[in-house]
Backbone as JSON Lines, residues from 0, in Angstrom:
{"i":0,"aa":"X","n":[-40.63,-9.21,32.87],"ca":[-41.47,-9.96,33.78],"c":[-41.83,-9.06,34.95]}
{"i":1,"aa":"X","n":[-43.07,-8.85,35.36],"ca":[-43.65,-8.05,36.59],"c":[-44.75,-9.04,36.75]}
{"i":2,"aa":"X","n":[-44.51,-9.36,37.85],"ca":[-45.55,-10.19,38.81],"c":[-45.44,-9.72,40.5]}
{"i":3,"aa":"X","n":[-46.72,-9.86,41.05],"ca":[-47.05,-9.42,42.12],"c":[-47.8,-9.91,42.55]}
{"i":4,"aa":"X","n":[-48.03,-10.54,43.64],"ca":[-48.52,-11.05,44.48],"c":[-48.67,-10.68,45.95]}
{"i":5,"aa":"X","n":[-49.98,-10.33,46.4],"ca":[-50.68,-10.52,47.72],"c":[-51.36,-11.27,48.52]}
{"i":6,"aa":"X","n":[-50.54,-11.65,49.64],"ca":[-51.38,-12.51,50.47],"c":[-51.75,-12.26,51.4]}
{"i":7,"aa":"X","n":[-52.74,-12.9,52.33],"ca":[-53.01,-12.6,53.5],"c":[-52.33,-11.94,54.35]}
{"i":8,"aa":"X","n":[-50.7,-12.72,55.08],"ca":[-49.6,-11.95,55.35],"c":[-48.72,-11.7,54.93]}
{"i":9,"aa":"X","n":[-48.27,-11.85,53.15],"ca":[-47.27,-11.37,52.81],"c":[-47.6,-10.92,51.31]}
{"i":10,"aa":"X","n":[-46.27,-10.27,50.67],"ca":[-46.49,-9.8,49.68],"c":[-45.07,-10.31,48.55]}
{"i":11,"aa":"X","n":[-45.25,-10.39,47.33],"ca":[-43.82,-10.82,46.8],"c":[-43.9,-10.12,45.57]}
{"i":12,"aa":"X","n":[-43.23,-9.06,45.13],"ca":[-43.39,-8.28,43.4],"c":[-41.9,-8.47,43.01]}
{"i":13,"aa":"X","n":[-41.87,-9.18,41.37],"ca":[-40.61,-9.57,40.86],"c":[-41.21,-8.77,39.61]}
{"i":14,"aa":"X","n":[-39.51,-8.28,39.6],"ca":[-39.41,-7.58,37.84],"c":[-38.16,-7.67,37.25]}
{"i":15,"aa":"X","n":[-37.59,-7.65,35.98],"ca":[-36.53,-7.88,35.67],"c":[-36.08,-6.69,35.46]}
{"i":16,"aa":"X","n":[-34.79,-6.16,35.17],"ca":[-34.26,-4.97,34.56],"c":[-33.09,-5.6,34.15]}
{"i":17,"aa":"X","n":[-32.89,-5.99,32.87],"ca":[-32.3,-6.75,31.78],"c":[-31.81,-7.79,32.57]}
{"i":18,"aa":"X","n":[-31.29,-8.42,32.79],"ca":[-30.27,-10.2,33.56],"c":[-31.03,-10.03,34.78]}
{"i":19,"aa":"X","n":[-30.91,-9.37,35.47],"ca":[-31.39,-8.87,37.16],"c":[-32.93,-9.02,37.41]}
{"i":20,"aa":"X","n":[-33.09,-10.13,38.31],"ca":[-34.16,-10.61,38.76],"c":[-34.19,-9.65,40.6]}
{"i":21,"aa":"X","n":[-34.98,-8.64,39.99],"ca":[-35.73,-7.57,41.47],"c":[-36.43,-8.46,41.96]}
{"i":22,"aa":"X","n":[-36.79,-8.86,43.31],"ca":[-37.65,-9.23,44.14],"c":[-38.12,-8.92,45.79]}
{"i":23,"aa":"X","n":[-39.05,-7.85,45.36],"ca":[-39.5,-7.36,46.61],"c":[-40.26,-8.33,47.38]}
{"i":24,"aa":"X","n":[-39.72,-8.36,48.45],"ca":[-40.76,-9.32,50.0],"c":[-41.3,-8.45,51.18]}
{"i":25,"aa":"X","n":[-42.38,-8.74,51.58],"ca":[-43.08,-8.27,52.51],"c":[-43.8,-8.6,53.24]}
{"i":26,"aa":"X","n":[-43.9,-8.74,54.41],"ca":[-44.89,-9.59,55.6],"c":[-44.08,-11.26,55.67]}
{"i":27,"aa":"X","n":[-44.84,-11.87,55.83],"ca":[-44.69,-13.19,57.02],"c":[-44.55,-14.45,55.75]}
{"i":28,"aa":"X","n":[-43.43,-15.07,55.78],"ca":[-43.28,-16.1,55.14],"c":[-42.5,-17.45,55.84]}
{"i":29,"aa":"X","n":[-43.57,-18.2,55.63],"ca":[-43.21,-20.04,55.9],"c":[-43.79,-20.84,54.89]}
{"i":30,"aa":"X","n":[-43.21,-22.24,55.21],"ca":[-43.75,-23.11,54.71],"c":[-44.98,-23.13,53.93]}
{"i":31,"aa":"X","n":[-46.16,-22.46,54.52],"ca":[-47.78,-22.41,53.51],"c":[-47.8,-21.41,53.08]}
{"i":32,"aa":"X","n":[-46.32,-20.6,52.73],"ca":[-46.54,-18.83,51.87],"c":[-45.84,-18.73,51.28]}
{"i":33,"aa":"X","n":[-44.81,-19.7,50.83],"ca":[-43.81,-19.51,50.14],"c":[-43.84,-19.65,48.47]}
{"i":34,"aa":"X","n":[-45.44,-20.1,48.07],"ca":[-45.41,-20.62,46.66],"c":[-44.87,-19.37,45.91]}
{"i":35,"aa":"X","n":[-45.38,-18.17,45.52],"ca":[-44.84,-16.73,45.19],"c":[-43.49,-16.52,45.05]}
{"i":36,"aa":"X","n":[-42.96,-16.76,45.97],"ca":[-41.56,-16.46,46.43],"c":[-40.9,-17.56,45.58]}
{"i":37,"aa":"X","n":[-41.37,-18.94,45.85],"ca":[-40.52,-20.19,44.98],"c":[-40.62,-19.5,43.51]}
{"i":38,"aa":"X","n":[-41.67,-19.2,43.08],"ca":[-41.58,-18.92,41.51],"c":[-41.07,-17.47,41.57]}
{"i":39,"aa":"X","n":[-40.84,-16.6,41.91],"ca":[-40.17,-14.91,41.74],"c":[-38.4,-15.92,41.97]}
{"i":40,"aa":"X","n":[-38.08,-16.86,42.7],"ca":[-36.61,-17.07,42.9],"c":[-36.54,-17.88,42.37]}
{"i":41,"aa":"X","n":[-36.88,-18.62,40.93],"ca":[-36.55,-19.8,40.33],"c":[-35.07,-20.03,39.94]}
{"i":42,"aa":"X","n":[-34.22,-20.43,40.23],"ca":[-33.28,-20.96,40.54],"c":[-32.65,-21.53,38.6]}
{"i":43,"aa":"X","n":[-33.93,-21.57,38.0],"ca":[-33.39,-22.45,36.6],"c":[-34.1,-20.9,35.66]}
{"i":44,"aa":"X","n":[-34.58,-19.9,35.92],"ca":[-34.62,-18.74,35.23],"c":[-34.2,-18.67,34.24]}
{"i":45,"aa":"X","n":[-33.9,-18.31,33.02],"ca":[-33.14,-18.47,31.83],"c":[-33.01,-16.89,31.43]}
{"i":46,"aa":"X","n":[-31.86,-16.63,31.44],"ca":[-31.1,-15.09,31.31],"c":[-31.08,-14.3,32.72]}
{"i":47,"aa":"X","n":[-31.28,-14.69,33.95],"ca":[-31.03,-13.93,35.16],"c":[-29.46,-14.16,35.46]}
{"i":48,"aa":"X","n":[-28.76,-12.89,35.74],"ca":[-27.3,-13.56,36.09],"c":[-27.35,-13.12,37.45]}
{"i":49,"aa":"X","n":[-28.18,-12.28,37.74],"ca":[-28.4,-11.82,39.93],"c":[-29.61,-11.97,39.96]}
{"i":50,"aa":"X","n":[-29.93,-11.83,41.0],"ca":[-31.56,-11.64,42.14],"c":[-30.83,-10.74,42.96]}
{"i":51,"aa":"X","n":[-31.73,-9.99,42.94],"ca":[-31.63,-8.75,44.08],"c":[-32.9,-8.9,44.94]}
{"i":52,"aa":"X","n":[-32.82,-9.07,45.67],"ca":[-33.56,-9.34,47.11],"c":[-33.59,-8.17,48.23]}
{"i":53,"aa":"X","n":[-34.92,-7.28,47.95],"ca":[-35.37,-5.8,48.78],"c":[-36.23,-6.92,50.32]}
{"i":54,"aa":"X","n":[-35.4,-7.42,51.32],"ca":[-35.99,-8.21,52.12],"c":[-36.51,-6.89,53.45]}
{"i":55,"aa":"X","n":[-36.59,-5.61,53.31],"ca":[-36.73,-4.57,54.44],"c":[-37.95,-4.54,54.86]}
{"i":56,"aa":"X","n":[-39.16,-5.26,54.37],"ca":[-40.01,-5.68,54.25],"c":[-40.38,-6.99,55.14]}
{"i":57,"aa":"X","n":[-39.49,-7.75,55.52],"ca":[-39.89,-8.71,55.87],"c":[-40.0,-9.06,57.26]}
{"i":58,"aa":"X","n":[-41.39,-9.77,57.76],"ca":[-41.18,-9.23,58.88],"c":[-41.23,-10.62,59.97]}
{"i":59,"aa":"X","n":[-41.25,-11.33,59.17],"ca":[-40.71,-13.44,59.76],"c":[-40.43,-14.04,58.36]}
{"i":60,"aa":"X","n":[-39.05,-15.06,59.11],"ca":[-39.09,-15.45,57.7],"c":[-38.73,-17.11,58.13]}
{"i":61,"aa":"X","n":[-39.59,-18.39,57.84],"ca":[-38.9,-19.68,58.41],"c":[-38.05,-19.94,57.81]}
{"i":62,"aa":"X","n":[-37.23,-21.75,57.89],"ca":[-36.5,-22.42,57.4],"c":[-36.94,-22.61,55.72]}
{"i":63,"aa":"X","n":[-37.95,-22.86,55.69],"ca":[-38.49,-22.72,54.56],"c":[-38.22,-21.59,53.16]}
{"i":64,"aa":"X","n":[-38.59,-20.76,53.97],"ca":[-38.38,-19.54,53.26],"c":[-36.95,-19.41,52.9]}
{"i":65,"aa":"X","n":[-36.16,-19.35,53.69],"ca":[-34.92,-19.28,53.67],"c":[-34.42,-19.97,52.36]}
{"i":66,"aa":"X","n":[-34.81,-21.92,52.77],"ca":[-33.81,-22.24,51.37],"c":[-34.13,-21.94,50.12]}
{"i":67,"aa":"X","n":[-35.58,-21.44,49.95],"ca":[-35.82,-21.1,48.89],"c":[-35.04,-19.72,48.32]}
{"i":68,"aa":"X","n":[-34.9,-18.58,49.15],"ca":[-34.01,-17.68,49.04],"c":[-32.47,-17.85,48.53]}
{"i":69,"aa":"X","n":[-32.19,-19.07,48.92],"ca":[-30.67,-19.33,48.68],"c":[-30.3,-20.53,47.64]}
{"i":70,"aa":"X","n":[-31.86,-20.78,47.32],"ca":[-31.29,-22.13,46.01],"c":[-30.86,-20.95,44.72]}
{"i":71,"aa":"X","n":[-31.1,-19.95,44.5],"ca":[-30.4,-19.5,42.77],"c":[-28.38,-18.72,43.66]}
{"i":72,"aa":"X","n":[-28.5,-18.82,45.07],"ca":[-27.21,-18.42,45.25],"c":[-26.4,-19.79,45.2]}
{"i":73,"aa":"X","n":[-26.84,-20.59,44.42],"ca":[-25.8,-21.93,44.52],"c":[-25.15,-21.33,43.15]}
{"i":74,"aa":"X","n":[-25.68,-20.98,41.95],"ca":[-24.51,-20.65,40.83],"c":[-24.92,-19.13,40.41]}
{"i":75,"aa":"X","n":[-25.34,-18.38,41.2],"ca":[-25.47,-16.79,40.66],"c":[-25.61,-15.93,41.96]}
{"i":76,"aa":"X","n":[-25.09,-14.75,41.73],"ca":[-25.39,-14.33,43.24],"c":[-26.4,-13.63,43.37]}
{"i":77,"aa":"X","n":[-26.76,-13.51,44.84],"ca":[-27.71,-13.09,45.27],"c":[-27.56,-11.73,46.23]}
{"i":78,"aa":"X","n":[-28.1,-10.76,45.87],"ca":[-27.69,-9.48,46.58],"c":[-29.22,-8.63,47.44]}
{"i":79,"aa":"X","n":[-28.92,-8.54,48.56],"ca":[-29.98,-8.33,49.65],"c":[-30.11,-7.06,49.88]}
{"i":80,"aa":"X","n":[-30.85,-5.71,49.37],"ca":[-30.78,-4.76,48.94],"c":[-31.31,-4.27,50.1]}
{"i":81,"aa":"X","n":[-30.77,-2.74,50.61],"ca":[-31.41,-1.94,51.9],"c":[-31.09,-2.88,53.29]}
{"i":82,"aa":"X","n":[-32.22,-2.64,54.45],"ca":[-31.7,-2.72,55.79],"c":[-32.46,-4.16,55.82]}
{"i":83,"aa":"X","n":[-31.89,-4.92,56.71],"ca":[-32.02,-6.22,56.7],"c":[-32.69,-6.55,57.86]}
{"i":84,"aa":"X","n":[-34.49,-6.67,58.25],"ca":[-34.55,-6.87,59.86],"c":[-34.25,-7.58,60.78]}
{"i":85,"aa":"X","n":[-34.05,-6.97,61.75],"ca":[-33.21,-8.01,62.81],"c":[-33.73,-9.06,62.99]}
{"i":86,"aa":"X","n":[-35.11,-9.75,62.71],"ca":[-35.09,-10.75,63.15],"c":[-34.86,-12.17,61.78]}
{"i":87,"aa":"X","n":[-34.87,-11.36,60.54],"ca":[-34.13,-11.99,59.45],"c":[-32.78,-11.76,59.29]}
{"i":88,"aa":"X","n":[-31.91,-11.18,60.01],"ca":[-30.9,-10.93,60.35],"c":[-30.39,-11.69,60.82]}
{"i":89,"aa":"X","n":[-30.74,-12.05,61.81],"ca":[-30.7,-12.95,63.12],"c":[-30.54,-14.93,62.64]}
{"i":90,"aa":"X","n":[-31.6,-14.91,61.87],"ca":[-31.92,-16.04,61.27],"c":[-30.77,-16.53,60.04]}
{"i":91,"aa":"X","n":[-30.02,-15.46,59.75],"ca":[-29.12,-15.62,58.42],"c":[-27.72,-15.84,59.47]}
{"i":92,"aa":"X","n":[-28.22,-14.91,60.21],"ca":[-26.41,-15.18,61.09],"c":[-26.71,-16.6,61.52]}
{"i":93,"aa":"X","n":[-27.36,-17.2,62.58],"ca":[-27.22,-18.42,63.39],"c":[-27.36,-19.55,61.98]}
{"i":94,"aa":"X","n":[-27.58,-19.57,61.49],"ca":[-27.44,-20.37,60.31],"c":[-26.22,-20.37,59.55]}
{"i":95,"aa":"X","n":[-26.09,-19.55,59.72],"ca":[-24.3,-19.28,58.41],"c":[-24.76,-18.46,57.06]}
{"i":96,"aa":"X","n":[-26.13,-18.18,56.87],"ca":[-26.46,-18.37,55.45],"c":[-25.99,-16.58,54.93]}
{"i":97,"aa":"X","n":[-25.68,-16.06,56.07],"ca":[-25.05,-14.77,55.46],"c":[-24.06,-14.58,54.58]}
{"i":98,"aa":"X","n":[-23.22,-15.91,54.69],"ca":[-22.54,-15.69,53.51],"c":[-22.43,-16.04,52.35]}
{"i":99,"aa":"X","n":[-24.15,-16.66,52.13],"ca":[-24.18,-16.89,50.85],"c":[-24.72,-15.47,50.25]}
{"i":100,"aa":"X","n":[-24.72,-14.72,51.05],"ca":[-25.72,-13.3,50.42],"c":[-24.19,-12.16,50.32]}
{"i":101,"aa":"X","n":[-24.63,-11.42,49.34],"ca":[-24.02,-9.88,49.24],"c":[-24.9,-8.98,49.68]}
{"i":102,"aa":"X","n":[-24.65,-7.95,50.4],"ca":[-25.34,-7.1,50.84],"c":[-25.43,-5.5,49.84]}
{"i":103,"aa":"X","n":[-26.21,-4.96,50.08],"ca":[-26.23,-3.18,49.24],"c":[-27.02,-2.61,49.83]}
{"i":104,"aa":"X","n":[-26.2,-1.34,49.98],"ca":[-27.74,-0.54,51.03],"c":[-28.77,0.1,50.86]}
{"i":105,"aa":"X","n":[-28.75,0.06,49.15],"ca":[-30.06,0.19,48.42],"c":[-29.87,-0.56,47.14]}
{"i":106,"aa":"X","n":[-31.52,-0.47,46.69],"ca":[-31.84,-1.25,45.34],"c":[-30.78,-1.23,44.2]}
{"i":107,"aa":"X","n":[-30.62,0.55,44.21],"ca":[-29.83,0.74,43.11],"c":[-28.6,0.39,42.54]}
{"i":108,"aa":"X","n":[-27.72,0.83,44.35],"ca":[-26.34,-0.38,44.37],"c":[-26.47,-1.29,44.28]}
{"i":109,"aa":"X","n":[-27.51,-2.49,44.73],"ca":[-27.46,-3.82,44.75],"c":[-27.56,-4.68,43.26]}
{"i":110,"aa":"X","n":[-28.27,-3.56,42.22],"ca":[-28.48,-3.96,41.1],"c":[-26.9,-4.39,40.57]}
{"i":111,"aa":"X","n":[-26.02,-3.49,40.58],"ca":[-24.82,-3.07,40.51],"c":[-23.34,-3.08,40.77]}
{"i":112,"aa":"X","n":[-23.65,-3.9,42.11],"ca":[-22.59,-3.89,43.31],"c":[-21.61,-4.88,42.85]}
{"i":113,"aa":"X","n":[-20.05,-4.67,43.23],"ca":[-19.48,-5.87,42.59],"c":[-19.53,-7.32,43.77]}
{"i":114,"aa":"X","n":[-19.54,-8.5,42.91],"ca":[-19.93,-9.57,43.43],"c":[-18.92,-10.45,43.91]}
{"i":115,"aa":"X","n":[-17.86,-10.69,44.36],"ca":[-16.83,-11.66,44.92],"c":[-17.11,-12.77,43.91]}
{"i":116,"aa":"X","n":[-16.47,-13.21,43.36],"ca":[-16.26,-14.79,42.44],"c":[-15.96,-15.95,43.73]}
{"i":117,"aa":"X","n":[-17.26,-16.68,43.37],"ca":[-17.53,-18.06,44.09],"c":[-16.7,-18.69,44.7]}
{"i":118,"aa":"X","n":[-16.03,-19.56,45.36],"ca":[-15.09,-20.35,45.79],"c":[-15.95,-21.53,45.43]}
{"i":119,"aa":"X","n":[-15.38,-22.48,44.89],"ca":[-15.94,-24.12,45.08],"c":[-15.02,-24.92,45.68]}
């Protein structure tokens, strides 16, 4: 799967590399930009066991955006590849939602990285 999408202010390119759902983000995402992003993070995917999430790119991100980011970390993890900007940074800390994410400081580790087993 390679899909890519450009918008006005943002950008979203998903590709697989076997289980591993890549998804690059870029520019400004809310509520009226998120359709791209909902379908690159589908949550019911069939054979993804991660999303790797290249968010270095991103340069606002709302509430919106967010839960969509974190609905496939309810039963698979989600790993946030490279430098994270501060002001999506910011937005993951005052929320809590950092710890639904694993971090890697590039693509390659993040494909890769080992994942902590869930707590329920």
């Amino acid at each position: 799967m390679a899909v890519h999408h450009s918008g006005a202010h943002n950008s979203v390119e998903a590709r697989s590399e076997g289980d591993v759902r890549i998804v690059v983000m870029a520019g400004e995402f809310d509520m009226d930009s998120v359709g791209e992003l909902r379908t690159a993070l589908d949550p019911e995917a069939a054979g993804v066991t991660r999303f790797v999430l290249d968010v270095s790119g991103v340069t606002f991100a709302d509430s919106t955006a967010l839960s969509i980011m974190l609905q496939p970390a309810l039963d698979r993890p989600v790993v946030l590849a490279g430098q994270v900007p501060d002001r999506l940074a910011r937005l993951l800390e005052v929320t809590g939602a950092d710890r639904a994410f694993v971090a890697a400081p590039t693509l390659a580790e993040a494909i890769v990285v080992a994942v902590p087993p869930r707590r329920r």
